[in-house]
C-alpha positions as a Markdown table, in Angstrom:
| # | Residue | x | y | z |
|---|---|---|---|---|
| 1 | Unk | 0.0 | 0.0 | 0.0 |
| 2 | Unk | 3.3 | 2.2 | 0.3 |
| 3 | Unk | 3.0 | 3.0 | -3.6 |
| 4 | Unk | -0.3 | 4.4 | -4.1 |
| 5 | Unk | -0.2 | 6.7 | -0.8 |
| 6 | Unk | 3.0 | 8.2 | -3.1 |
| 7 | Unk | 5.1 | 7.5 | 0.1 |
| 8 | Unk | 8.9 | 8.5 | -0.2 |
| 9 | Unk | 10.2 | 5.0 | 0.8 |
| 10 | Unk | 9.2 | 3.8 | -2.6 |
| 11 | Unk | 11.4 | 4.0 | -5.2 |
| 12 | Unk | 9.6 | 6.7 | -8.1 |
| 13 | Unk | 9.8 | 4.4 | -11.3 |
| 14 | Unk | 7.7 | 1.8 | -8.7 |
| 15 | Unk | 5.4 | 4.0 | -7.5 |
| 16 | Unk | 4.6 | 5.3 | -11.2 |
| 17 | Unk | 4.1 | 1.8 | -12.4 |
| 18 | Unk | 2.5 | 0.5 | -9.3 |
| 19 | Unk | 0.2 | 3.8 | -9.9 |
| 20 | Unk | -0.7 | 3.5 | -12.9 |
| 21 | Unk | -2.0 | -0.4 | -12.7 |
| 22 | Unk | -4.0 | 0.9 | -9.5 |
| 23 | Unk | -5.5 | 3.7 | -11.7 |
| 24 | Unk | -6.3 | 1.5 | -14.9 |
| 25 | Unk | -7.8 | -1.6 | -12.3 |
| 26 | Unk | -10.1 | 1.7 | -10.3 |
| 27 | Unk | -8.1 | 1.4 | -7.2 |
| 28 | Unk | -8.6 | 4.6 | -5.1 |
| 29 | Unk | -6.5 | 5.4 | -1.8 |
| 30 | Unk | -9.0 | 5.9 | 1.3 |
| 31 | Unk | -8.3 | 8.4 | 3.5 |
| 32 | Unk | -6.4 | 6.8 | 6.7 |
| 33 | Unk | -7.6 | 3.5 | 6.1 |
| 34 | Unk | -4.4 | 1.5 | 6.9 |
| 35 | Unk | -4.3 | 3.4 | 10.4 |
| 36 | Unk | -8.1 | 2.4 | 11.2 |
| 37 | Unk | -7.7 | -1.6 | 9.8 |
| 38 | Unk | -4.8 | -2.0 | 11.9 |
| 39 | Unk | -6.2 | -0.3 | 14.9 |
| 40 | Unk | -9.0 | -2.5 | 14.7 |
| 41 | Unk | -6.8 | -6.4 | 14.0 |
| 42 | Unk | -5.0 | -4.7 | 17.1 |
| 43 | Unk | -8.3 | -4.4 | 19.0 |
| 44 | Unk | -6.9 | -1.1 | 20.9 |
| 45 | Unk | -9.8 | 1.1 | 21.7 |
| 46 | Unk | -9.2 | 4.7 | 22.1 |
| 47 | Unk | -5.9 | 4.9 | 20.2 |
| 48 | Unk | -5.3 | 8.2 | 18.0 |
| 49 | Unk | -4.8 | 7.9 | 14.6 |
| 50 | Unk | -1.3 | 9.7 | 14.0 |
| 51 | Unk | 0.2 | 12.7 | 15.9 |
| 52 | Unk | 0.4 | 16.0 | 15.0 |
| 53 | Unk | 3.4 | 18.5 | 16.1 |
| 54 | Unk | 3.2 | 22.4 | 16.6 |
| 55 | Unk | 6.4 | 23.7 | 16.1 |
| 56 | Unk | 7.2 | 27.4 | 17.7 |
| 57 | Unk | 10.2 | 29.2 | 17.5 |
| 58 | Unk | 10.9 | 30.1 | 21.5 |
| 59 | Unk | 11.8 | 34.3 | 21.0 |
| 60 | Unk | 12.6 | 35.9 | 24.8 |
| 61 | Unk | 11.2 | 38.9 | 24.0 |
| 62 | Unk | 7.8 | 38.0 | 22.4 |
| 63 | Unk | 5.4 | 39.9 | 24.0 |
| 64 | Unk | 3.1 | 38.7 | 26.5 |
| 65 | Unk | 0.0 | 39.0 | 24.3 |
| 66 | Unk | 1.8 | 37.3 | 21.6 |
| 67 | Unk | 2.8 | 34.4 | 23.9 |
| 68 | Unk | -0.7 | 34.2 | 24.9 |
| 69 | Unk | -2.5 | 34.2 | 21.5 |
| 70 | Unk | 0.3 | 31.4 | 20.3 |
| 71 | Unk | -1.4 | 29.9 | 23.6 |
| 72 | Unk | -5.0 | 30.0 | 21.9 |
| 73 | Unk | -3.9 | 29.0 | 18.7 |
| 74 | Unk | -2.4 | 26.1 | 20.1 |
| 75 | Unk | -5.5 | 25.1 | 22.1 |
| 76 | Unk | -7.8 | 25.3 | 18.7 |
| 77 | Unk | -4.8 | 23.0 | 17.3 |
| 78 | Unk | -5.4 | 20.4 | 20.0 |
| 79 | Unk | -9.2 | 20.3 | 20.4 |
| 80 | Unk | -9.8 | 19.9 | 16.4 |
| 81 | Unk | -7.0 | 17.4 | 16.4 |
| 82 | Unk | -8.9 | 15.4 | 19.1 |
| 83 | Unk | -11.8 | 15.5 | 17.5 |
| 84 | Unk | -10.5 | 14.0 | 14.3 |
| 85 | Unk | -8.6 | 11.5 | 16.2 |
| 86 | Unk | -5.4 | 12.9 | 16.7 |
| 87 | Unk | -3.0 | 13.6 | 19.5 |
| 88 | Unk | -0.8 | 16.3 | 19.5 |
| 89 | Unk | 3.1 | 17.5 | 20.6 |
| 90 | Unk | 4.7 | 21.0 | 20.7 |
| 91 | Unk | 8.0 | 21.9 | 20.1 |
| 92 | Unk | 9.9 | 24.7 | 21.5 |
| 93 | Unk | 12.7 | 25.6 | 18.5 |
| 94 | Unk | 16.2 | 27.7 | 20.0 |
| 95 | Unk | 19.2 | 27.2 | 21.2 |
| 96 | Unk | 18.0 | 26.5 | 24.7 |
| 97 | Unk | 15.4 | 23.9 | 23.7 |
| 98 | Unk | 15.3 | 21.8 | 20.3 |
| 99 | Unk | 17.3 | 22.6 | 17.1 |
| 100 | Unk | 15.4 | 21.9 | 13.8 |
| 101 | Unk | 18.1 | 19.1 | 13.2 |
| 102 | Unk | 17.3 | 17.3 | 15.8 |
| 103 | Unk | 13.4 | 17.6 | 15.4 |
| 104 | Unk | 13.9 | 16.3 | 12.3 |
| 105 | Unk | 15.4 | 13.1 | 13.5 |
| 106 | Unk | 13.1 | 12.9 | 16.3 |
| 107 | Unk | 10.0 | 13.8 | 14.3 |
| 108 | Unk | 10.5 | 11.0 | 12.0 |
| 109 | Unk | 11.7 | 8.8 | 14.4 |
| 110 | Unk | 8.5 | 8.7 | 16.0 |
| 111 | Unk | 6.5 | 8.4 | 12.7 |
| 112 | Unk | 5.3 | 12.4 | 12.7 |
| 113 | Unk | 4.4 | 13.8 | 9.4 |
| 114 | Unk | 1.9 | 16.9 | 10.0 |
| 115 | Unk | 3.3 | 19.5 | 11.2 |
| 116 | Unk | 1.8 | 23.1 | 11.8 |
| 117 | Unk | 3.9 | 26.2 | 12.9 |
| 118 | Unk | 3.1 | 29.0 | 15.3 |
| 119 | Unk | 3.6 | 32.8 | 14.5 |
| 120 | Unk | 7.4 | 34.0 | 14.4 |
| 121 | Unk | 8.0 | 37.2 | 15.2 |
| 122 | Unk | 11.4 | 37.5 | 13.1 |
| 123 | Unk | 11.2 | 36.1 | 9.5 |
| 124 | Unk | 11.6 | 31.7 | 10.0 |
| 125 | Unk | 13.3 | 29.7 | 8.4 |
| 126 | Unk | 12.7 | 25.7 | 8.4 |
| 127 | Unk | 14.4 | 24.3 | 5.6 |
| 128 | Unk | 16.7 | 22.3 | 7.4 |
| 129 | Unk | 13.5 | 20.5 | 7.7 |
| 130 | Unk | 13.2 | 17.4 | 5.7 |
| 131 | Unk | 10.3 | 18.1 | 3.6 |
| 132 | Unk | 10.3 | 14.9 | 2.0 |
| 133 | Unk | 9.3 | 13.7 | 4.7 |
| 134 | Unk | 6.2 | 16.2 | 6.1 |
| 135 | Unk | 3.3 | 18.5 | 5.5 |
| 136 | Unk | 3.1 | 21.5 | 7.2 |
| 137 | Unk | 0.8 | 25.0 | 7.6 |
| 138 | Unk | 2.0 | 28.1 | 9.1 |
| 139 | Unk | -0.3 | 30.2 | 10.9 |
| 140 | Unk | 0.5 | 33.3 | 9.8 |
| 141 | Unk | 0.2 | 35.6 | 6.4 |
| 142 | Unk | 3.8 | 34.7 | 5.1 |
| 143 | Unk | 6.7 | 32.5 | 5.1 |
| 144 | Unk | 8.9 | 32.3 | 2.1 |
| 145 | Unk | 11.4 | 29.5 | 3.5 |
| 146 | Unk | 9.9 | 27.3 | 2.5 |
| 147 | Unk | 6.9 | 28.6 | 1.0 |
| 148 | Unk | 3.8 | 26.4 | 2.3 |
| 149 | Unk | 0.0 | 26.8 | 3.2 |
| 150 | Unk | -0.9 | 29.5 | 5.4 |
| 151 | Unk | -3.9 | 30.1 | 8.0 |
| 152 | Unk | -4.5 | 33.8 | 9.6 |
| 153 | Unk | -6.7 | 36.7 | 10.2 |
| 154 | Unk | -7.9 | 38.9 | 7.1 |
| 155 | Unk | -5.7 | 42.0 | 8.5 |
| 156 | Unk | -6.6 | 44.1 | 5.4 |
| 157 | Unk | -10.4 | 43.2 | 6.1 |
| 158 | Unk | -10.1 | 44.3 | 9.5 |
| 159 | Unk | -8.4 | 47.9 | 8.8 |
| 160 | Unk | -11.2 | 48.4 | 6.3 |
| 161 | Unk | -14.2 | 47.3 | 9.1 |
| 162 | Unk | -12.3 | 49.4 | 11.6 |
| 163 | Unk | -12.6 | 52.1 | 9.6 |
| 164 | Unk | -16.5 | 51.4 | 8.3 |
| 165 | Unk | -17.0 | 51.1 | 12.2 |
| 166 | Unk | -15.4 | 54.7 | 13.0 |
| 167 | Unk | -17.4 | 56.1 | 9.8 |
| 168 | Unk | -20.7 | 54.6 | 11.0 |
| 169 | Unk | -20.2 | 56.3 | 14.1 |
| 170 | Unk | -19.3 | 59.9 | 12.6 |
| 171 | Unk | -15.9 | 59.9 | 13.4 |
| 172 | Unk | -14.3 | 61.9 | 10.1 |
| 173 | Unk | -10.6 | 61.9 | 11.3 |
| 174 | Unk | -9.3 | 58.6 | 12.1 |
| 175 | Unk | -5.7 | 57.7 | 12.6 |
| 176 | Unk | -3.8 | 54.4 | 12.3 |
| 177 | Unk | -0.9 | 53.8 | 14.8 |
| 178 | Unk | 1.3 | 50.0 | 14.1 |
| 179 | Unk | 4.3 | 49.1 | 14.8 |
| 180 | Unk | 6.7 | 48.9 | 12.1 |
| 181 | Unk | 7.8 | 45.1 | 12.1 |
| 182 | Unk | 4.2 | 44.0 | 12.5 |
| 183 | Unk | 3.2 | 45.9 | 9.5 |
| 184 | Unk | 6.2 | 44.6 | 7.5 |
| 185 | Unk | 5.4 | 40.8 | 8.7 |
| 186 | Unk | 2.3 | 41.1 | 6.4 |
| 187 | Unk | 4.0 | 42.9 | 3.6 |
| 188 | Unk | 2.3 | 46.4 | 4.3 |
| 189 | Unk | -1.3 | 45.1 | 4.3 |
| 190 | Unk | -2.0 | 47.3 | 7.5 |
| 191 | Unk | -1.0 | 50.6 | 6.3 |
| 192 | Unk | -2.1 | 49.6 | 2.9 |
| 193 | Unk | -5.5 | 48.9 | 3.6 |
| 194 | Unk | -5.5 | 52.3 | 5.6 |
| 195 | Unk | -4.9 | 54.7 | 2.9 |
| 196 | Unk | -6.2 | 52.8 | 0.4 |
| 197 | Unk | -9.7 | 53.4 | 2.9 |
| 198 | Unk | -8.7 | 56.7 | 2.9 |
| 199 | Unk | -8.5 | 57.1 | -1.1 |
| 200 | Unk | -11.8 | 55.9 | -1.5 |
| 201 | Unk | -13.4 | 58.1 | 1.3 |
| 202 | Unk | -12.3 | 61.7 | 0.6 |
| 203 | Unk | -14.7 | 63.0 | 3.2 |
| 204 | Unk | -12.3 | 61.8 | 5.5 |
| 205 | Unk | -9.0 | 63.5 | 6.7 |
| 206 | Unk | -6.0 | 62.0 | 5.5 |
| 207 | Unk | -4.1 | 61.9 | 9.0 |
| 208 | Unk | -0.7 | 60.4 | 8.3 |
| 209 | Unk | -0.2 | 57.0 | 9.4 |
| 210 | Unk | 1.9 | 55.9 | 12.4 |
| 211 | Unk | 5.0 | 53.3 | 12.7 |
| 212 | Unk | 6.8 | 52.9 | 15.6 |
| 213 | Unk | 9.4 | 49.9 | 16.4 |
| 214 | Unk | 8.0 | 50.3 | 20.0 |
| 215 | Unk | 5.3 | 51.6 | 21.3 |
| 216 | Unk | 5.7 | 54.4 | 23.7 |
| 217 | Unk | 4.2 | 58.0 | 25.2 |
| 218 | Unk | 7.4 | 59.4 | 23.8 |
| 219 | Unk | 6.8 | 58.8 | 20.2 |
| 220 | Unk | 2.6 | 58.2 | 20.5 |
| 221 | Unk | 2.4 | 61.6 | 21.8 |
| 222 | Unk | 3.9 | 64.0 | 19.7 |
| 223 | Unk | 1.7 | 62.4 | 16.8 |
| 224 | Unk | -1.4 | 62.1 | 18.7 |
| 225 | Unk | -1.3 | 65.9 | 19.5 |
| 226 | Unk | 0.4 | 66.7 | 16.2 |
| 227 | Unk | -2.7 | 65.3 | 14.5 |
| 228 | Unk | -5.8 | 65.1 | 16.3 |
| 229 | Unk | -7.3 | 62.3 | 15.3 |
| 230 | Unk | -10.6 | 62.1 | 16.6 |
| 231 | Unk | -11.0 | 57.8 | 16.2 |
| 232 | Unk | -7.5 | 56.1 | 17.3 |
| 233 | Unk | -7.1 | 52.9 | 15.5 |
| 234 | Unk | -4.2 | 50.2 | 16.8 |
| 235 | Unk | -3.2 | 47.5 | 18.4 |
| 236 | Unk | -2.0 | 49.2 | 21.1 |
| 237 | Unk | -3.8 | 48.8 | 24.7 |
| 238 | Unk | -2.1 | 52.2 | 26.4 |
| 239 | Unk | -3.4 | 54.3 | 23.8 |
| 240 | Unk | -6.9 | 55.2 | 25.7 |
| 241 | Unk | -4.8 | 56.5 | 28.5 |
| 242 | Unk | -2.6 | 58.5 | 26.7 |
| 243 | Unk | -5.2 | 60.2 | 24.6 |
| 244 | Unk | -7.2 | 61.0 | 27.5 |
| 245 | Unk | -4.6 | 62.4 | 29.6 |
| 246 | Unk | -3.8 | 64.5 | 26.3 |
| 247 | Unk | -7.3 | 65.7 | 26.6 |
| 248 | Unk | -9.4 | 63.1 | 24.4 |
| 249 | Unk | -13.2 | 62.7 | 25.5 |
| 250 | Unk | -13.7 | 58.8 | 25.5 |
| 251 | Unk | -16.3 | 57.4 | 23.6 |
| 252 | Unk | -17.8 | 61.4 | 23.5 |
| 253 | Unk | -15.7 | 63.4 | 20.9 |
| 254 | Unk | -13.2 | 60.7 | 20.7 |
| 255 | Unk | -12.9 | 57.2 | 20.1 |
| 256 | Unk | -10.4 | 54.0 | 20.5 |
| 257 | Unk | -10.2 | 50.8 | 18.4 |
| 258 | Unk | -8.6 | 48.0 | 19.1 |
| 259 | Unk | -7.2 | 45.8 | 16.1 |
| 260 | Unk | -6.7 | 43.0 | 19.0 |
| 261 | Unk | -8.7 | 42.3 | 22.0 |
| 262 | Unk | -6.9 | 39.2 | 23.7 |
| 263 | Unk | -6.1 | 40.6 | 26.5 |
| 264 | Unk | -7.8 | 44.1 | 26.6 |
| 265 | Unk | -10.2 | 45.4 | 29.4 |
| 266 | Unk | -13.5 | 44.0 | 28.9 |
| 267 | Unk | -14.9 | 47.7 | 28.2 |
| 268 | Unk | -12.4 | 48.1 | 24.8 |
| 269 | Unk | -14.0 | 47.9 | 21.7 |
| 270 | Unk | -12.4 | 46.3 | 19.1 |
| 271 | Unk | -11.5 | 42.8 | 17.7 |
| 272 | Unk | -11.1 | 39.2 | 18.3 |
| 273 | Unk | -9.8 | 37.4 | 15.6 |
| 274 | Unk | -10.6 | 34.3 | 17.5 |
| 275 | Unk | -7.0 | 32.4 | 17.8 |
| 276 | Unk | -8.7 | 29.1 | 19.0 |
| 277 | Unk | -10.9 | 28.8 | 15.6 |
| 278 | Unk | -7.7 | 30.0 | 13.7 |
| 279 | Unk | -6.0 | 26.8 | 15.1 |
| 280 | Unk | -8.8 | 24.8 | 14.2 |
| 281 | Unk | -8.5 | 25.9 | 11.0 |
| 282 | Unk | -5.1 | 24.9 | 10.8 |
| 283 | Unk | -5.6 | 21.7 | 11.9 |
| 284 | Unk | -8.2 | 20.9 | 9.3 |
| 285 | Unk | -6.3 | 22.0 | 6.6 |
| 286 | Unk | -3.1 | 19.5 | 7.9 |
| 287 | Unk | -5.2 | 16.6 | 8.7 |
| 288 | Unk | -6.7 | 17.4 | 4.7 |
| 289 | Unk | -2.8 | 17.2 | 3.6 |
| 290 | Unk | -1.8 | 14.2 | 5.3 |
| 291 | Unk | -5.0 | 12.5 | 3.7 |
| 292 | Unk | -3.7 | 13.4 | 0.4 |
| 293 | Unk | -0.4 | 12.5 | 1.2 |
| 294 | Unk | 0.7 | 16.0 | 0.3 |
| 295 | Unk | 4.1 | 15.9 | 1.6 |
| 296 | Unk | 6.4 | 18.9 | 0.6 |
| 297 | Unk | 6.1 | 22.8 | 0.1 |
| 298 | Unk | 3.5 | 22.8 | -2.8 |
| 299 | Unk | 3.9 | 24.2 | -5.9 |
| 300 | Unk | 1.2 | 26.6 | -5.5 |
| 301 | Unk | 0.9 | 27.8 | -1.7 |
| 302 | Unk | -2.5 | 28.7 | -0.6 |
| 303 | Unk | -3.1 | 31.6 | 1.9 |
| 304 | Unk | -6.8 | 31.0 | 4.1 |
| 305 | Unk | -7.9 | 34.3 | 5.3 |
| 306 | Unk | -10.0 | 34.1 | 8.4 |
| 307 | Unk | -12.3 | 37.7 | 9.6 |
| 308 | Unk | -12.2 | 39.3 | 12.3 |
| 309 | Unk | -15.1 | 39.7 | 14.8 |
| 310 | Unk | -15.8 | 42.9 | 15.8 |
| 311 | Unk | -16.9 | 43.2 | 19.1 |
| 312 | Unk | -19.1 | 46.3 | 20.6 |
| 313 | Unk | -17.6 | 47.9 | 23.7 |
| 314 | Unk | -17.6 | 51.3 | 25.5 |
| 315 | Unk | -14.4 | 53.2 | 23.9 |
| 316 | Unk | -16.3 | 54.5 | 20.5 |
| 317 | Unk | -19.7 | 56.4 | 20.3 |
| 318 | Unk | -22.8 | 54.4 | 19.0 |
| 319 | Unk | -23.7 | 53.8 | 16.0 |
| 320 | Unk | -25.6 | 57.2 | 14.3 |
């Protein structure tokens, strides 16, 4: 059965032949049928049918709320594993845990072929991976070594129904505040989707945008005042306090949006763009690979863009 699941311990000219007889006789591969037969001649109840490993890169100085949504995404990983009978591991990748070399071994050692990547806050890099040997989704917009299937938010949906939500409101003077990396992780689609709002809305002020490397009162500030922005769109959860000590009227005259609510006061308003179902997701699509016995970077990536939810709270004015 090695041939027809197209698995790399075949030799090709086999496979092909071996293939090609299966095709012409109307042999079709079902979908983990070997693991479920010899479950059952094994009579083990309750045994998963193959493991899954979440690999994360372990960065010091990832911040908190980063850490914790990597948390979420992880728990959506595990519970839609479970519920299509897998079990799954997680990998800590650095140079005080596991080096990609010697995941590898262990990885296919122990018979693990889906794989599924957390977010990386610097630019990854796993092709010391043998890809032979696995199929694998990142959960994030972009990786480019290798390029493989992705899983995340829509962040260009959400800048425009940020900005639909401070329009619907009367706000006429938004203003967009990222920080730089996190803006260049997703290749500009933040600011992007900002002023390309702003182009198509000319009844709105064109405040210019704001990218910071970190977020502080010494660079919000200056810009906040500098500008006025009546609607304060970001990620940022000290910008309420910083407006209204600058002499912003919160939800009144003024209003705050947050791009990400995991970990916010309960009173923000904003967006959750639901980690746990973004896992989920993930784990669908690798469980869907390893059925096809799609192992590799493919040679047409796909990118699965999941909305955000907006989430009514007390920092903006009702709707008019």
């Amino acid at each position: 059965s090695y041939a027809p699941r197209g698995l790399p311990c075949v030799k090709i000219d086999t496979m092909h032949r071996v293939q090609k007889a299966a095709t012409e006789m109307g042999y079709a591969v079902h979908p983990f049928a070997s693991e479920v037969i010899s479950q059952l001649r094994r009579k083990i109840r309750n045994m998963s049918i193959g493991t899954l490993a979440v690999l994360e890169v372990d960065e010091p100085n990832l911040p908190p709320v980063a850490q914790n949504f990597n948390g979420r995404l992880f728990e959506g990983v595990e519970e839609r594993a479970a519920e299509n009978g897998f079990s799954v591991t997680r990998w800590p990748l650095g140079e005080k845990s596991f080096s990609l070399k010697r995941v590898n071994k262990i990885l296919q050692a122990r018979g693990i072929e889906g794989l599924l990547f957390l977010p990386s806050w610097l630019e990854p890099n796993y092709q010391e991976l043998d890809w032979t040997k696995f199929t694998a989704v990142y959960i994030d917009y972009l990786i480019d070594q290798p390029k493989i299937n992705t899983v995340c938010s829509d962040h260009f949906r959400r800048i425009f129904d940020a900005m639909d939500n401070a329009r619907a409101r009367g706000y006429t003077r938004p203003g967009f505040a990222v920080q730089r990396r996190l803006n260049e992780r997703l290749n500009g689609r933040f600011v992007g989707a900002y002023l390309g709002y702003l182009h198509d809305h000319p009844e709105m002020a064109h405040v210019p945008p704001l990218l910071v490397d970190e977020f502080t009162p010494e660079v919000f500030l200056p810009w906040y005042t500098a500008n006025r922005p009546d609607v304060v769109i970001t990620h940022w959860l000290d910008a309420p306090r910083y407006m209204t000590e600058a002499g912003a009227d919160i939800p009144h005259r003024d209003g705050y949006i947050c791009l990400s609510l995991l970990g916010a006061p309960p009173q923000f308003s904003g967006f959750d763009q639901q980690p746990k179902l973004l896992g989920a997701r993930a784990a669908e699509m690798v469980i869907s690979q390893l059925a096809r016995h799609d192992h590799g970077a493919p040679m047409f990536p796909t990118n699965t863009l999941m909305p955000a939810v907006w989430v009514e709270g007390a920092t903006v004015a009702p709707r008019l």
